[in-house]
Residue, then its C-alpha position, 0 to 999 in steps of 0.5 A: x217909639x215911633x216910627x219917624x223916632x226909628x227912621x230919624x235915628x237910623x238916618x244920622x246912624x246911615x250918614x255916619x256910616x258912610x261918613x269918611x273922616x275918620x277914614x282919612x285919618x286912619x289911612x294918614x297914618x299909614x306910612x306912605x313908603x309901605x307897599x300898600x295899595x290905599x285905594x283898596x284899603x280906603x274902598x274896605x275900611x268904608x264897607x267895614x266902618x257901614x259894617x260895624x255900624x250896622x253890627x253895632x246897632x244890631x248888639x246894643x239894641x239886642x235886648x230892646x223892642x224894637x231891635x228888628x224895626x232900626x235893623x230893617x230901617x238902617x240896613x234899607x237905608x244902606x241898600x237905598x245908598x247902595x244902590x246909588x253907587x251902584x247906579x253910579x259905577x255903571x254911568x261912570x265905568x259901564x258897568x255894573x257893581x252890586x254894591x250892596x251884595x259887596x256890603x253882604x258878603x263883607x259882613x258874612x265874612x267879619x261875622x265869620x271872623x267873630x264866629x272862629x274868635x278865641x276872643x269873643x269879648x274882644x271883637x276887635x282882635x278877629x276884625x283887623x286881621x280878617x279886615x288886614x286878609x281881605x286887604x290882602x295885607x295879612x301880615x301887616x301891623x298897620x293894616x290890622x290896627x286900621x281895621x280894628x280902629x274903625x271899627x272900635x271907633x264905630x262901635x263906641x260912636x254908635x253906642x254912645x249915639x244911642x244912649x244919648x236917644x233912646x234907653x239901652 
């Protein structure tokens, strides 16, 4: 495959990582009566959608020849939009946050979660309660079926985008 193939395909797997329509629908669902803070919910379902996306690419592309190039190549392109927001934080708030560091320890953290998982044919099971305890919403259903939602949702997306492109 081609280089430009790679980086064309990473590029739409970036923009639909980033994407936050799905996001908005999820927190819809989220009764507004509950005492949650959305903000930080929304901030950690789009790091754990960017996550999923980039595990995802990661676990179907595990046994083709290429694997380590569209990793390389997805997760430059995330440190590229990290830097971005990184840039922008600092302009708009004065300071700095190292976002793709935040984007790191998340995925050390979810990878941790799958690592202690009963369920390993169900990824799911572990992501929404480690996604509902950095939420600091333990105990909360709809936090933990939000998290486990976005990143069933990327997954399949992911997946199904990639066997429409290439042979996995």
């Amino acid at each position: 495959m081609k280089k430009n193939e790679i980086k064309k395909i990473c590029e739409n797997l970036s923009a639909f990582a980033i994407d936050r329509a799905d996001l908005k629908s999820i927190l819809s669902l989220i009764e507004k009566k509950q005492a949650v803070n959305l903000v930080t919910v929304e901030y950690e379902l789009a790091l754990l959608r960017i996550i999923s996306v980039g595990w995802s690419l990661s676990v179907n592309l595990e046994n083709h020849p290429e694997k380590d190039e569209f990793a390389l190549c997805f997760w430059n392109l995330i440190r590229d939009l990290s830097k971005d927001i990184t840039d922008i934080s600092f302009m708009t708030a004065g300071e700095g946050i190292d976002y793709f560091n935040i984007v790191k320890q998340r995925f050390d953290q979810y990878l941790n979660s799958l690592d202690k998982s009963i369920k390993k044919s169900d990824p799911a099971s572990a992501i929404g309660p480690a996604f509902a305890e950095i939420c600091k919403e333990k105990k909360n259903p709809f936090i933990i079926i939000s998290g486990a939602k976005i990143f069933n949702l990327a997954v399949s997306s992911v997946k199904e985008y990639l066997e429409s492109v290439i042979s996995i």
